[in-house]
N, C-alpha and C positions, 0 to 999 in steps of 0.2 A: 967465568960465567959469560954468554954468550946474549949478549941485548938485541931484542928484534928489532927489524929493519925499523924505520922509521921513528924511532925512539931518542931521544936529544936528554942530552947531559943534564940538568936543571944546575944553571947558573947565577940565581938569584931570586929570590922570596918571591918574586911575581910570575907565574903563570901565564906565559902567552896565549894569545887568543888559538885556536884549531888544539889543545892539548889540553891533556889533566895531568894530576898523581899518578904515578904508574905506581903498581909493587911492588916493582925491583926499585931499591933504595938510591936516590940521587939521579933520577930518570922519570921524564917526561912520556907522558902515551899521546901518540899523536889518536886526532881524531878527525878520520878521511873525510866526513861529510864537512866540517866546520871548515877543513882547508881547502877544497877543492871551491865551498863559495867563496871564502877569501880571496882565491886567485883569480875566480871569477871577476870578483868586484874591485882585485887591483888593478887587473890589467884595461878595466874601463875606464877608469879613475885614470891610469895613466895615458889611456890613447885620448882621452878626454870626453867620453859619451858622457861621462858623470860627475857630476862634482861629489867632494870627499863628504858632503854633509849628506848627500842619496847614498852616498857607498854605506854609511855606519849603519841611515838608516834599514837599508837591504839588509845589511848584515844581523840586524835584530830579527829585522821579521823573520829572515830566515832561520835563525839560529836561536833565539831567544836570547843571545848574549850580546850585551854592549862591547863597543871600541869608540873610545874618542877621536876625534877627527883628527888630533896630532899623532894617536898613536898610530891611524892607515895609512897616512901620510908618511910617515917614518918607517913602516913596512914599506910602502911602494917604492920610494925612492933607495935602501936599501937593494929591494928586489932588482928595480930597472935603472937604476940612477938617478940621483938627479940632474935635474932638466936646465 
């Protein structure tokens, strides 16, 4: 069986932020608008325009879905390093 591009293993009972359930069983769906603000709002957070408490907040407005300030924070530095 052959999993479309952008679709990640599900590794453990929590569903990261920019994905859902997919149908195909043991597989995440990614979903292009929630990540593309994600990256938006990490990579301010990490140049420093924003603090991590405006990043969640953006990230609500935009998305209607919460992230805690540890968990962007744990994303960004993942993403770019930490600092």
């Amino acid at each position: 069986m052959l999993v479309p591009d952008g679709y990640k293993r599900r590794t453990s009972s929590t569903v990261p932020f920019g994905y859902s359930l997919s149908s195909i069983e043991g597989y995440l769906e990614p979903i292009p608008e929630d990540l593309e603000i994600l990256n938006e709002v990490a990579e301010a957070v990490h140049i420093g325009e924003i603090s991590l408490g405006i990043g969640v907040d953006w990230l609500e407005a935009e998305t209607g879905k919460k992230m805690s300030r540890p968990g962007l924070k744990k994303y960004v530095d993942k993403k770019y390093g930490r600092r």
